[in-house]
TORTI-894205 format. One record per residue: x, y, z of N, C-alpha, C in turn. Coordinates in pm, whole numbers, plus 50000, padded with zeros to 5 digits. Example, Ala and Ser with C-alpha at 12.3 -4.5 7.8 and 13.67 -1.06 7.14 Angstrom:
513194943150780512304955050780513204967050780512854977550708513674989450714512905000350787
//
This chain:
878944849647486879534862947468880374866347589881654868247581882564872947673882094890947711882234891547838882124906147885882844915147843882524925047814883654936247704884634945247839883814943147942884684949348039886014944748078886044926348049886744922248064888484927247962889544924848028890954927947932890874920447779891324921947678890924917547565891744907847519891194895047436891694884547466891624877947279892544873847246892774868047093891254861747086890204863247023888954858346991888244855847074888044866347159886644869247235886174879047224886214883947088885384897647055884344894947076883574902246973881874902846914881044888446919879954891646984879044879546997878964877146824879014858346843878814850946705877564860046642877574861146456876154867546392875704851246410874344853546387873414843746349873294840746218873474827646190873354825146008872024830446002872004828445844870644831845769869964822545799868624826845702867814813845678868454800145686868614798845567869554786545550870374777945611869874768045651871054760745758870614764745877869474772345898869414777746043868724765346140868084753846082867954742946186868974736946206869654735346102871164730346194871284738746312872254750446273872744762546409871494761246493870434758146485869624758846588869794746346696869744735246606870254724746705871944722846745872834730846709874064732946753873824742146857873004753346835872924761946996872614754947133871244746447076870814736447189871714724947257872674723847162873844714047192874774719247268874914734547251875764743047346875044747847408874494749847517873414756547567874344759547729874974748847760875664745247891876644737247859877424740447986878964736048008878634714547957877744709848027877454692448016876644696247923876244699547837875584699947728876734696847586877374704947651878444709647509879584693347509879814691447634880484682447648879844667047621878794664047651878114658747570877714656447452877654664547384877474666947246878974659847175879944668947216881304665247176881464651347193881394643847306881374629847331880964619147214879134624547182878744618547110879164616446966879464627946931880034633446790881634625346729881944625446886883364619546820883304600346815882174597746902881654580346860881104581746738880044589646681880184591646548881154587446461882104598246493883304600446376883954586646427884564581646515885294577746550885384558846546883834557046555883254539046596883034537046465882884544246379882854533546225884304523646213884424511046207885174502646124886554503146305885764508146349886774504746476887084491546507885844483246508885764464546557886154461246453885684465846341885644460046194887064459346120887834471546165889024470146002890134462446057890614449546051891794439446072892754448846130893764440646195895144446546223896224451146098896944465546103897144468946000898874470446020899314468245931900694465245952901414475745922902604480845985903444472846068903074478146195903394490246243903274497846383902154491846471900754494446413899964488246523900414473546544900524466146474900814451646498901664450646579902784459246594904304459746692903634463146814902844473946818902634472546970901544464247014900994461746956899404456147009900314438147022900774435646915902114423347014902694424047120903604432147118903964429947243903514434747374902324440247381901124443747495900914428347540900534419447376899804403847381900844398547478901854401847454903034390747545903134393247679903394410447675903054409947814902334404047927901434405547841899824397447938899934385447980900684379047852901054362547831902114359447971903474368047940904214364348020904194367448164903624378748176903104384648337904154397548344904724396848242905914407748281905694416048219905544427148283905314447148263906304453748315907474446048282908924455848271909174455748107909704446548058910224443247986909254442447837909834450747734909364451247633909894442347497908884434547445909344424547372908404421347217908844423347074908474412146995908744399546994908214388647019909104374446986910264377247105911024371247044912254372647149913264384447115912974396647007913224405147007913054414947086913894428347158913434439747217913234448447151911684454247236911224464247114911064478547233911824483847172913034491947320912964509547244911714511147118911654521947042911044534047154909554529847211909254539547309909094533747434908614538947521908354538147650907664527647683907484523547825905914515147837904644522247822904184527947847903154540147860902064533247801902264530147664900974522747603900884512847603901974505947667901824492847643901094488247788901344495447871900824496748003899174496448011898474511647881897264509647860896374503147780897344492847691896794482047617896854466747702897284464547750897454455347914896184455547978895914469048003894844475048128893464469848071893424473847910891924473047839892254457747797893134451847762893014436647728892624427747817893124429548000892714424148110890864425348158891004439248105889384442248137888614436048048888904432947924887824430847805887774415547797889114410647861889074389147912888634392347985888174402548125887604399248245886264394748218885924402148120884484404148075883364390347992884664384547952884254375247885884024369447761884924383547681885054382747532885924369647496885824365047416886374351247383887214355747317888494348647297889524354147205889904366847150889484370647335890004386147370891474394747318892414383047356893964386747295894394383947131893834380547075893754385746922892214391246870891654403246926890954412246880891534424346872891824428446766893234443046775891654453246854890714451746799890244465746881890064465847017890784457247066890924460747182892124464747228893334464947117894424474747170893914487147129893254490147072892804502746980891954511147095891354506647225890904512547284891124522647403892784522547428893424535347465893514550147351893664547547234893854555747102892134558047083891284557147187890174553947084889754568247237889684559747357889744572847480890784581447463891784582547397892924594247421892144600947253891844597447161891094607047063889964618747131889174610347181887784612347287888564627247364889304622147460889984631047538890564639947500891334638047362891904648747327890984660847253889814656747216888744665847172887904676747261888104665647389887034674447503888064682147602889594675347536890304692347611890724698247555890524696647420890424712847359889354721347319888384715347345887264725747414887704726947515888454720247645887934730947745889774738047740890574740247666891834748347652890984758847580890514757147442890214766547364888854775447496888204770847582887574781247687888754792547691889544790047737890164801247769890524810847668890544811947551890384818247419889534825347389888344813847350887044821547318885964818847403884554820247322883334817547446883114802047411881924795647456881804781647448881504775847343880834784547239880484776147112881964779947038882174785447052883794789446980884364776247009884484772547110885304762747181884954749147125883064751347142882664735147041883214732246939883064744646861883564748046716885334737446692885904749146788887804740846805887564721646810886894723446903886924707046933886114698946824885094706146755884564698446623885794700046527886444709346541887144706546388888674697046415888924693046562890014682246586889334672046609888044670346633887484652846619886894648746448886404660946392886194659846227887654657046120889264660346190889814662246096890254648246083890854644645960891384635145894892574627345975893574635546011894194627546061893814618446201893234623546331892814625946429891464611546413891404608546299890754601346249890964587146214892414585446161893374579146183893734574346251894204581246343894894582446470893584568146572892874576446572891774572346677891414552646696891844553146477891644534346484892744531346511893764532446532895224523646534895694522846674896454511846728896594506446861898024515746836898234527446869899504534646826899844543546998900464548646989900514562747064900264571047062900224575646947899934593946880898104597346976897394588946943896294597546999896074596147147897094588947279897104594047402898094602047372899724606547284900024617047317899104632247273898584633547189897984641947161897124648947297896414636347348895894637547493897174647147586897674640647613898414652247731899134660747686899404662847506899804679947518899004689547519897524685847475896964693347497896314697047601896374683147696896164687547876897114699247935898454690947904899204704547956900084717947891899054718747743899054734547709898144740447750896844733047774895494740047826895804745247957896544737948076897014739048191897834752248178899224754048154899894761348078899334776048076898244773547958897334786347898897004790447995895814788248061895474794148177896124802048270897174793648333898194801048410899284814148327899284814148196900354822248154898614830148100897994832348096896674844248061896584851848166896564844048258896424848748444897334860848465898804859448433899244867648487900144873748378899384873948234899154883248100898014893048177897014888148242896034899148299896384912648412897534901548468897914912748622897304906248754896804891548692896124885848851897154878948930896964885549043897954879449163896924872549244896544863949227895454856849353896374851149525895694854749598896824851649747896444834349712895684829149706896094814649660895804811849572896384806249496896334801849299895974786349349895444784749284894784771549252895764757649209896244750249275896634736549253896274731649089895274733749088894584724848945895454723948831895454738248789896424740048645897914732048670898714735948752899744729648772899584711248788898954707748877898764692048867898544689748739897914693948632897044689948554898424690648444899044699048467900374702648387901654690348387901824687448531902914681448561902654666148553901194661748549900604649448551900994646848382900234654348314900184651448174901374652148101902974660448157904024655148111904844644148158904374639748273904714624048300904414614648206902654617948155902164605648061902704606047961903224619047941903494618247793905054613147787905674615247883907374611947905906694596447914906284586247980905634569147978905754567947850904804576847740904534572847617905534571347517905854585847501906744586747369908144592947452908554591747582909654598847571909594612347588910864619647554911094634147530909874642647487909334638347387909014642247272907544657447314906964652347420906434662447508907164675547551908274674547581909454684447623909484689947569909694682147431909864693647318908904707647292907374704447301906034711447247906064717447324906294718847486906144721547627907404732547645908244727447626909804738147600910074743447541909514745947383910004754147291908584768347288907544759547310906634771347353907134777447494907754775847590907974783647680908624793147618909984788647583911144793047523910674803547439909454804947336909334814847244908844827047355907784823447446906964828547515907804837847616909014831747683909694839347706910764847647629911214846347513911524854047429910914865047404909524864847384908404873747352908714885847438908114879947580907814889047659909214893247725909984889047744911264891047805911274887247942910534878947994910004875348081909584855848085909844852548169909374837848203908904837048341908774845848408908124848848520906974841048594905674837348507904994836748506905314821648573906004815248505906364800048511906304795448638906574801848730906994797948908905244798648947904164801348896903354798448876902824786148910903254773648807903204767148788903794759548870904104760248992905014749449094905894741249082906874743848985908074734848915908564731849018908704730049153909794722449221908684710849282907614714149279907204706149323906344694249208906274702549108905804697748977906694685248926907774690648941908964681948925909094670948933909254674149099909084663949200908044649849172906744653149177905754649749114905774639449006906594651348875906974639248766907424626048788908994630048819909974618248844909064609148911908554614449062907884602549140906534590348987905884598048913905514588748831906574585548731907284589748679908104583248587909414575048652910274579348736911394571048735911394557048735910214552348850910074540748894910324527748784909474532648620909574518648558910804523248458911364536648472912814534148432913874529248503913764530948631915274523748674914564506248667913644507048690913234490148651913954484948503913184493048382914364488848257915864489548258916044497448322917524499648334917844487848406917554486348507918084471548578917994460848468916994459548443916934449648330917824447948213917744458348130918444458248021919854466048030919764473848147921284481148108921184495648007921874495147975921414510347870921094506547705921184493647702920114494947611918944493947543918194498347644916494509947611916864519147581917934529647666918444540947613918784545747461919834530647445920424535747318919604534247211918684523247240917964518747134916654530347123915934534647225914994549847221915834562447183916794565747269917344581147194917844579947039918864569647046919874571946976919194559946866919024551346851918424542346743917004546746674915914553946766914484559346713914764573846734914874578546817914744591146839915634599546719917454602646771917624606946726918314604046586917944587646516917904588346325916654590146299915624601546337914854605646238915524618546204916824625446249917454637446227917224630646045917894619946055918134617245859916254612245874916684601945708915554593745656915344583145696914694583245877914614570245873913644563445802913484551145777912764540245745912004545545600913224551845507912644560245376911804564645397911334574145508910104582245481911084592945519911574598845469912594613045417911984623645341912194635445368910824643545261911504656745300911504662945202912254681145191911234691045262911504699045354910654709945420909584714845324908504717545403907174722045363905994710745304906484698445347905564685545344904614688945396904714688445548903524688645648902774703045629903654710745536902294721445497901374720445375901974713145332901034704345192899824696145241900234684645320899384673345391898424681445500898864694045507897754703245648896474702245552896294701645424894794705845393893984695345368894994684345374893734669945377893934664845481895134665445567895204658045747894084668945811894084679645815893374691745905891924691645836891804682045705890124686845700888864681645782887934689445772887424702645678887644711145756888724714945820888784727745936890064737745827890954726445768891604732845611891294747945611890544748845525889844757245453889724774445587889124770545654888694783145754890254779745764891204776445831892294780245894893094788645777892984785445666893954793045563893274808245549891624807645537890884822745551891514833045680891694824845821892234828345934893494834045941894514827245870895784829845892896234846445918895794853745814896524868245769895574873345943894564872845961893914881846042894924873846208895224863046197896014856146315897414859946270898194864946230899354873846207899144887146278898344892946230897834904646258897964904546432896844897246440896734897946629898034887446717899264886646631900214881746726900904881146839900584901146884900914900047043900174904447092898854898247012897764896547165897914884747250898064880647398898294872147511897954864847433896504861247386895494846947359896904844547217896904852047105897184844946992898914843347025899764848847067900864845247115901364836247176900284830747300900994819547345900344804247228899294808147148899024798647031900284796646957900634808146893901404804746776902754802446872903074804346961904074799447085904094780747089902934779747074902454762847117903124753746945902424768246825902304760946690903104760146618904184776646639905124779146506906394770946547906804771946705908794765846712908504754746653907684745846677907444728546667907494727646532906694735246479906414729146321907744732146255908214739746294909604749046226910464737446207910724725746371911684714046386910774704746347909654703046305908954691746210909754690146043909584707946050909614706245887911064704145861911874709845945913654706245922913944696045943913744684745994913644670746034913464662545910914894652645877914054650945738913274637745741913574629245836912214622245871910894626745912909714624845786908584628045798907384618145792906674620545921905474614745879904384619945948902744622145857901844632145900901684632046026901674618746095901064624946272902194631146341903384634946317903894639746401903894654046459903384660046349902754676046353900914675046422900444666446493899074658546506898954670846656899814669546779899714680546872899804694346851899914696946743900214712146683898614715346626897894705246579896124708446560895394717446653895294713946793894554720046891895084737946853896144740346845896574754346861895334758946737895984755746609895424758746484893844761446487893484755046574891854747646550891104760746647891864764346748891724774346856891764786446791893244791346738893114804746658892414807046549892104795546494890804796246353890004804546413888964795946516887884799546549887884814246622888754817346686889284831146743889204839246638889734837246512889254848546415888064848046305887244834646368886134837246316884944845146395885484840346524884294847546582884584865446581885714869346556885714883646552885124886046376884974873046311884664881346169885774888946112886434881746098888144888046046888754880145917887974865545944888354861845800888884865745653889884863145609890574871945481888844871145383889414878845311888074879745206888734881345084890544871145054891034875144928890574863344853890444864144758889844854044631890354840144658891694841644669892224834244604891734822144748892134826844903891914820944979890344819045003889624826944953887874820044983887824809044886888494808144744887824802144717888734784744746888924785844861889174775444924888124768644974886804774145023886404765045006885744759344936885904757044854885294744244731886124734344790887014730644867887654723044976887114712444996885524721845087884454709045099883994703045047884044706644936883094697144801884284689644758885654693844749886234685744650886824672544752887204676644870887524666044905886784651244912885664649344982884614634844959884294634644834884754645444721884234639744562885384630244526886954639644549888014629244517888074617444593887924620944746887904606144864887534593944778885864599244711884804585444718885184580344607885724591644550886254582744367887724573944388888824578644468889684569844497889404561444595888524553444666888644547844778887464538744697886284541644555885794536644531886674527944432887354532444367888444528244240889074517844350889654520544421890904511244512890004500144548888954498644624888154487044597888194475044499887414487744366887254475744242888654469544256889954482444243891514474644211891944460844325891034464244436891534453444557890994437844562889524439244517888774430444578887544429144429887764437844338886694432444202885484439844271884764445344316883814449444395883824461544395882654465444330882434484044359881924488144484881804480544608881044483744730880084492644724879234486644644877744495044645877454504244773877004493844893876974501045006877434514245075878494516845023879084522145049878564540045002878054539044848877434552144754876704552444816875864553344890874704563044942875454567645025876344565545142876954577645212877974585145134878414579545034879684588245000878834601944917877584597344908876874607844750876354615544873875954612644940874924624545093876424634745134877154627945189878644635245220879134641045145878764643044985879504654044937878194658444866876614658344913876274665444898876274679045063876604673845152876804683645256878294692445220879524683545164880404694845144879754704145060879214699144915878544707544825877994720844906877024720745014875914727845029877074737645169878404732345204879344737945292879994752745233880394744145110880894757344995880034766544938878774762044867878034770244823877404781344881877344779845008876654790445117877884794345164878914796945182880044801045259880124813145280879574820145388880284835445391880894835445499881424844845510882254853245599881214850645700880444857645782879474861745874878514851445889878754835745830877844823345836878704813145844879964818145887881004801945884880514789645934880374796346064880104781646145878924779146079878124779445976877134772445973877794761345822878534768145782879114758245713880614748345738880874750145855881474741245945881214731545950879394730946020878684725646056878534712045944878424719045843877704709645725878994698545706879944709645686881104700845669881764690545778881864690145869881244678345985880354669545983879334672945917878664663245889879104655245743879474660745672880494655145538881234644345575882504648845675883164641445759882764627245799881764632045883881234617745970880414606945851880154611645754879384600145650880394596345554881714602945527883004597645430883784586645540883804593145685884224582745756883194571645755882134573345796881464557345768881464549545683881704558545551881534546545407883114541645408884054550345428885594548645387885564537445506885614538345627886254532045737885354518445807883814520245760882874511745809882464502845713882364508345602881774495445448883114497045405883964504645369885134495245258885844490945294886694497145358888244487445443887704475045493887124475545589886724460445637886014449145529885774452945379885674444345272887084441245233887724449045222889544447945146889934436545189889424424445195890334410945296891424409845189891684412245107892944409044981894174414845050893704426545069895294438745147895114435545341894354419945345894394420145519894894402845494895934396245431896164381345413895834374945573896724381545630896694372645746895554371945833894914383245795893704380745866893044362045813893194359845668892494348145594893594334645615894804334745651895444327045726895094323045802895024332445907894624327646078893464321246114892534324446014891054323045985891274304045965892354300945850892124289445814892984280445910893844289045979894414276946128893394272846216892344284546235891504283446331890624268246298890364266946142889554257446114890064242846092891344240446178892164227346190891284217946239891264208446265890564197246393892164192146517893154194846442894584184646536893854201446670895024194646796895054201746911896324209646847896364222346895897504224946930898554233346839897634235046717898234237746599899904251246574901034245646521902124258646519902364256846351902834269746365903154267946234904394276746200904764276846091906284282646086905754294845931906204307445879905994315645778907544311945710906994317845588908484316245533908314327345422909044336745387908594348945270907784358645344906694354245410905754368245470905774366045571907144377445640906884383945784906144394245817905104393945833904834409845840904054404346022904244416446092903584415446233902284408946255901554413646195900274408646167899934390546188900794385046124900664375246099901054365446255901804370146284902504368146443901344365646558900564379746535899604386246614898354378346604898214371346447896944370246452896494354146499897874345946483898274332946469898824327146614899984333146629900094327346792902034334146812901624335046907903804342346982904364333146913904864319746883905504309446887905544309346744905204315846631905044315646480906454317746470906544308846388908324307646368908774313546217909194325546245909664334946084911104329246081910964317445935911884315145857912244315645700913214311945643912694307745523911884295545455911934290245294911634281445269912614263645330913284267745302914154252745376913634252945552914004264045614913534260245717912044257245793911044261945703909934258045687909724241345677910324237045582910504223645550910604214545654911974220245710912244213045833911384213145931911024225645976909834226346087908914214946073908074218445938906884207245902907684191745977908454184045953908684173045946909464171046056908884180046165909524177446325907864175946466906694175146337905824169146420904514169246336903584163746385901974164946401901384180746420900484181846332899864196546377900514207046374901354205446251902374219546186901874220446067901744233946051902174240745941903204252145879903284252745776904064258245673903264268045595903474282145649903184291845566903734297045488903854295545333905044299545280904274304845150905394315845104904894331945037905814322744910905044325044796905054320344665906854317944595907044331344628908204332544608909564329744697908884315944829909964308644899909344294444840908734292544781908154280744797909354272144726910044275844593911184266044551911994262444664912404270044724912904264144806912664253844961911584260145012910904247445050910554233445014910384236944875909924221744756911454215544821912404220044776913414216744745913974209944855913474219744988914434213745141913434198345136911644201145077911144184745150911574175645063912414177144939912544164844898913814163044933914694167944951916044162345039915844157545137914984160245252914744152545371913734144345352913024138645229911994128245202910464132345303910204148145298909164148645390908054148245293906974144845412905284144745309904474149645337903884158445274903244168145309901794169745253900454171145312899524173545175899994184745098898664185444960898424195044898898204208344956898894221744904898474233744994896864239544966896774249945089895664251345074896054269445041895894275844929896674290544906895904300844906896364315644953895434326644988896324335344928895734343044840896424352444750895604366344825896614374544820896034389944862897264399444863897714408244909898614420644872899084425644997900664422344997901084433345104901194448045072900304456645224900414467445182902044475545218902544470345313903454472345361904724472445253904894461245170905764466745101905344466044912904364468744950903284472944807903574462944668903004450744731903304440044644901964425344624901964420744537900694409744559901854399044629900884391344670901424379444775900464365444782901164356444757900464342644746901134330444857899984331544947900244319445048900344311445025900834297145031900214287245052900304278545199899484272545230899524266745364899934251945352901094247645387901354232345384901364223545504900614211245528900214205945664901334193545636901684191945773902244178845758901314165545789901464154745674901154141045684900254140445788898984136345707898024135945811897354141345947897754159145878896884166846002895914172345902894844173446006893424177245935893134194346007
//
């Protein structure tokens, strides 16, 4: 309970009610979980290995993006060089080093250790995205502190480690979940300092912290993705000073020395690329990735108000309360707390949704705000009470009913297999959404939060821990690489022909030679201990190149399964040359 003496602050009203009966051993062991500052943080920790370690070791490398970077991290390592960014002998010049830097760091540590065939285990690129999920949960509990009181705050940070996307995010060797990490480091940073002197506090010395913590976390995020921090960071100023008529506050924050600060971590491994390549990293990051997502890049093109469609299954189960929230978070807009929120939430989404390149994580740093002002108007008990929006939540129930029925269906369609295993969590998980909705009031939310978190964490175990990692049909190359491994020659290369997909690169060896069928041919019949991977529909022509050059080849050995990438079945076959075993 925040002190009432204190100035009044977007959702630090009225101490939380106590649920009813019902559900009250849950909230009872959620109080005990919040009890203290390392209590709460603890709790959160654990909760998000929960959500987060199902099917992490388990689900194959998934094509294309993770495979692109978690490659060329592999090469790095290979070649010794941490300037230069590379597929194959392609430059892969889209973002920064930043992650490739922290997939390096955990691949060195995890060979130090002694894992065997450390550099093709994707979860171990997955383990920066796996600490920047982690991180990004336990600082928005401690951003959302400055909002509300501490279980408020648990609350925020349960519903960005429970939601769907964030979930996502967490398995893939990507970027999105360390950037997520430092915008919400340095909006939390940010917050603080612009509440401070929303209050009237002039302290004779202000504290270092917020500012480091500010100027650090837009370095990482400039390493990672570029600009793209600037953006979330600048347009919330920009509203914020619009607001107030004022930006005052900002010098606060030690921008000359903040600055300073930055550049000193960032310039260094840009003028390094620049030496290297010249300007084009530049052209190929601004102007080749950056700025053609203005159009459709890579056909994912989509007309405004997408990402407000995809908010109620990327944001679940926090969905539901945020749509009850909304009208009462209008309402309190120029209060300090909810202003500099919707400051953080509305410019961004505005240039999400006009952008006609779309895809769900890019609205993924805009969660923490949402997740913060929810709970801000739950704890005042402000929640709408119009029909139409309560009866949102049946939310909880419907989502793990539809999940388990499509993810059970996609199975049988993948692999012939109803993954038994799998129904006892999917039937418990939507009996907790069930029991989320049915009790739902106004004045007992968080206790059906609660339930619904726990929904969460058992749809993620069955979806991400028993089924995907059965799907070997939609993972080929995983069953490729599998069958190079089981050669007896030394030394084994092999050439693809029809199926490029990253994966296959990654899982097989740098030196995998993407050609067609003729040149496949040729490869085979330039040594010992080659093979020929070739996709059904190159194979005439391969036939065709070995009998013009009189090559001999055994019988193939073929692996049928489905690219998901460009949503098609796919039939390997593996051809050895003359007498390799």
């Amino acid at each position: 309970m925040v002190d009432s003496l204190q100035p009044r602050r977007f959702g630090a009203g009225q101490q939380s009610v106590k649920p009813a009966h019902s559900s009250r051993r849950l909230f009872m062991a959620f109080e005990f979980a919040t009890a203290s500052q390392w209590r709460s943080i603890l709790f959160l920790t654990l909760t998000c290995l929960v959500l987060f370690l199902p099917g992490f070791f388990t689900i194959p490398p998934i094509d294309r993006d993770e495979v692109r970077f978690a490659q060329a991290t592999k090469q790095m390592v290979e070649s010794g060089d941490f300037v230069d960014i590379r597929f194959q002998d392609d430059v892969r010049y889209k973002k920064p080093v930043g992650i490739y830097w922290m997939q390096a760091a955990a691949l060195k540590t995890i060979s130090a250790l002694g894992v065997p065939r450390a550099q093709v285990r994707i979860w171990v690129y997955r383990l920066p995205s796996l600490i920047g999920a982690i991180g990004a949960v336990l600082l928005t509990y401690w951003t959302a502190l400055a909002f509300v009181t501490r279980q408020g705050a648990v609350l925020a940070a349960l519903m960005m480690a429970s939601c769907v996307l964030l979930g996502v995010e967490a398995r893939l060797a990507k970027t999105d979940a360390m950037l997520l990490l430092t915008v919400t480091a340095a909006m939390g940073a940010m917050a603080r300092v612009y509440l401070s002197w929303q209050r009237g506090e002039d302290p004779a010395h202000p504290s270092w912290a917020p500012p480091a913590i500010f100027w650090t976390a837009l370095a990482v995020g400039i390493l990672l993705k570029g600009p793209l921090i600037l953006m979330f960071v600048g347009l919330a100023m920009a509203g914020l000073a619009i607001l107030d008529r004022s930006a005052a506050w900002f010098w606060r924050m030690r921008p000359v020395w903040g600055l300073m600060w930055t550049l000193v971590l960032v310039l260094p491994w840009f003028v390094l690329i620049f030496l290297r390549a010249g300007e084009t990293f530049f052209a190929d990051s601004v102007g080749g990735d950056m700025l053609s997502k203005l159009g459709a890049q890579e056909s994912h093109g989509a007309p405004p108000g997408l990402y407000l469609l995809l908010f109620w299954i990327t944001f679940w189960p926090g969905a539901p309360l945020a749509g009850m929230a909304a009208p009462a978070v209008w309402r309190a807009r120029r209060e300090p707390g909810a202003q500099f929120l919707l400051a953080w939430l509305i410019p961004s989404w505005i240039v999400f949704e006009a952008v006609l390149t779309k895809l769900p994580h890019y609205v993924l740093p805009l969660y923490p705000a949402i997740a913060i002002l929810t709970v801000g108007a739950l704890e005042r008990r402000v929640l709408s009470r119009s029909p139409w929006l309560l009866r949102g939540a049946a939310w909880w129930f419907a989502i793990p009913a539809f999940g388990a029925v499509l993810v059970i269906v996609g199975a049988i369609k993948a692999i012939h297999q109803p993954v038994f295993p799998a129904w006892p969590l999917f039937a418990v998980g939507m009996v907790f959404g069930l029991i989320a909705w049915w009790m739902f009031e106004d004045s007992r939310a968080e206790r059906s939060l609660l339930n619904a978190v726990i929904a969460a964490a058992l749809m993620a175990g069955a979806t991400y821990g028993v089924v995907l990692p059965r799907l070997t049909t939609v993972f080929p190359s995983q069953e490729v690489a599998r069958a190079l491994r089981n050669v007896t020659c030394v030394g084994p290369r092999a050439a693809a022909a029809g199926f490029h997909e990253p994966s296959l690169v990654f899982m097989t060896d740098t030196s995998t030679l993407l050609t067609d069928g003729s040149g496949a041919a040729d490869f085979l019949g330039q040594g010992s201990c080659r093979f020929a991977l070739v996709e059904q529909r190159s194979e005439r022509a391969f036939v065709q190149r070995a009998e013009a050059i009189g090559l001999r080849y055994n019988a193939p050995v073929r692996i049928d399964g489905y690219n998901i990438s460009q949503g098609k079945a796919v039939s390997i076959a593996i051809f050895r040359s003359e007498g390799t075993e």
